[in-house]
N, C-alpha and C positions, 0 to 999 in steps of 0.2 A: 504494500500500500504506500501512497507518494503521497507525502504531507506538503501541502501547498504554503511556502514561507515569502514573508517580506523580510528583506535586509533593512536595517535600518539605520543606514547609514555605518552599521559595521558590520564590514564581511570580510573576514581573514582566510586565506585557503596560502598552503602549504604546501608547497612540491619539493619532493625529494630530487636530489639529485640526480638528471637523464629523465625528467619527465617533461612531456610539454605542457608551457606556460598560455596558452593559444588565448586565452580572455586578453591578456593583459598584451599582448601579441611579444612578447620581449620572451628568450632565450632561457633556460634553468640554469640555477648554479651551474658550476662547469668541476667545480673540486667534489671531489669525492668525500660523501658524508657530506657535505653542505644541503642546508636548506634552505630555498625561497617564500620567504612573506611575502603573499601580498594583503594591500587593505586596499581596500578599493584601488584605485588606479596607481597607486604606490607600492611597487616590491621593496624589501631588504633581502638582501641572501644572507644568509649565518653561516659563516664559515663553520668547522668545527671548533677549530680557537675560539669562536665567538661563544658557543656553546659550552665548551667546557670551561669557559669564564662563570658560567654559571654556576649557581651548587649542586657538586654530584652527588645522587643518592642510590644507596646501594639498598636492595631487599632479599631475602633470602625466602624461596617458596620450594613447594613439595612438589617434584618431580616425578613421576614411578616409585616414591618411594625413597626418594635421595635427596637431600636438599642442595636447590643450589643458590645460586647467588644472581641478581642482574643489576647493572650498574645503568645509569643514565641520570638525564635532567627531567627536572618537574616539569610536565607540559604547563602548568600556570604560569612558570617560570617564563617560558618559551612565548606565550600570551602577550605578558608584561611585556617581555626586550620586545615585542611587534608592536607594543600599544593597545592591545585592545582584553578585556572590555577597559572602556574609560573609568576612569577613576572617576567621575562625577555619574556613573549610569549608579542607580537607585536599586535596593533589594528587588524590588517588583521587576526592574527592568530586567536582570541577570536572570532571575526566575524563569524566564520565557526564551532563555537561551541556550539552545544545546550546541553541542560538539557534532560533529560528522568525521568519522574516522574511517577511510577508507586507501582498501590496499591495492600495489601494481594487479594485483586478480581480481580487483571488481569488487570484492568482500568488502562490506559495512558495517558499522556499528554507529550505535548513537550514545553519546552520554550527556546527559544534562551540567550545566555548566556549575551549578552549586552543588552539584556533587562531591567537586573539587574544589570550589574557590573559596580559600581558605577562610574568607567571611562569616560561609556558612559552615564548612564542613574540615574534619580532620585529615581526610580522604586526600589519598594521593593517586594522581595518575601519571604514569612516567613516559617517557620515549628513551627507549633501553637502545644502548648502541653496544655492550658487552655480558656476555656471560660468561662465569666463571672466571673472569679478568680480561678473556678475548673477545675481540669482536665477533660480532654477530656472524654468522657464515652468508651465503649468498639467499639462502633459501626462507632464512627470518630474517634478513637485514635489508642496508644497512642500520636502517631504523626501525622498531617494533613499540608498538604501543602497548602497553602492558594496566590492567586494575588489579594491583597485586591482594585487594581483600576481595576479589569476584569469586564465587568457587568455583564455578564452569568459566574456562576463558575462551569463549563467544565472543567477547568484545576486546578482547587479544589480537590485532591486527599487523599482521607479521607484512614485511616492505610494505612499510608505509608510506602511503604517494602523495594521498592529502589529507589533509586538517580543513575541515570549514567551521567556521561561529558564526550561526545562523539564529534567526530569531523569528519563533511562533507569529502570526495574527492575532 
């Protein structure tokens, strides 16, 4: 089912590195591991240095059975260095704001935006670039969006190609 949304003057979408940019008609990062913001008609690209200038946070989840480890930055984190949501947008307004998490296969997921932001919620959601201290391999990378307290990981979005903050009617 396709939920009909207006932007409301913020709309962030995320390309991983080797994806096309075709909205904004301008080229994707070109460095490996870099990512493309855009906000409306405005890109930034995040180097990785730009990224791991961030705080990295490590979590440790259950595997088959084995715990392991995954490293990366807070997507809120990741939000913030793009600008958005604005620091003047209101409880109400965030409230009616979800994620769109989707990977180089088509695969989506949705998360509400106060699930994570730290306003309302404890809740971390990350963009893991290593497991076990290495990178991600080709098959979950180079970026994975992980809800490390989900217990089915459904909304575990392995190469992740975009990020959108879209906003309900």
């Amino acid at each position: 089912m396709r939920v009909n949304v207006l932007r409301l003057g913020v709309a962030l979408s995320v390309a991983v590195c080797g994806l096309s940019t075709a909205a904004s008609g301008q080229s994707p990062a070109t460095t490996p591991g870099a990512i493309t913001v855009r906000i409306g008609q405005r890109s930034v690209v995040l180097s990785r240095a730009d990224l791991s200038s961030l705080p990295q946070q490590t979590v440790r989840i259950a595997d088959g059975g084995d715990s392991i480890s995954l490293s990366g930055v807070r997507l809120w984190d990741v939000l913030q260095k793009a600008g958005t949501p604005s620091a003047e947008a209101s409880g109400r307004q965030r409230a009616v704001m979800y994620i769109r998490l989707t990977g180089a296969d088509g695969q989506s997921a949705v998360v509400s935006l106060v699930e994570f932001d730290p306003s309302f919620s404890s809740r971390v959601v990350l963009l893991v670039d290593r497991r076990q201290g290495k990178p991600l391999d080709e098959s979950e990378g180079p970026w994975r969006a992980i809800l490390p307290d989900d217990r089915r990981h459904a909304r575990w979005i392995r190469g992740l190609a975009a990020i959108s903050v879209e906003t309900l009617q």
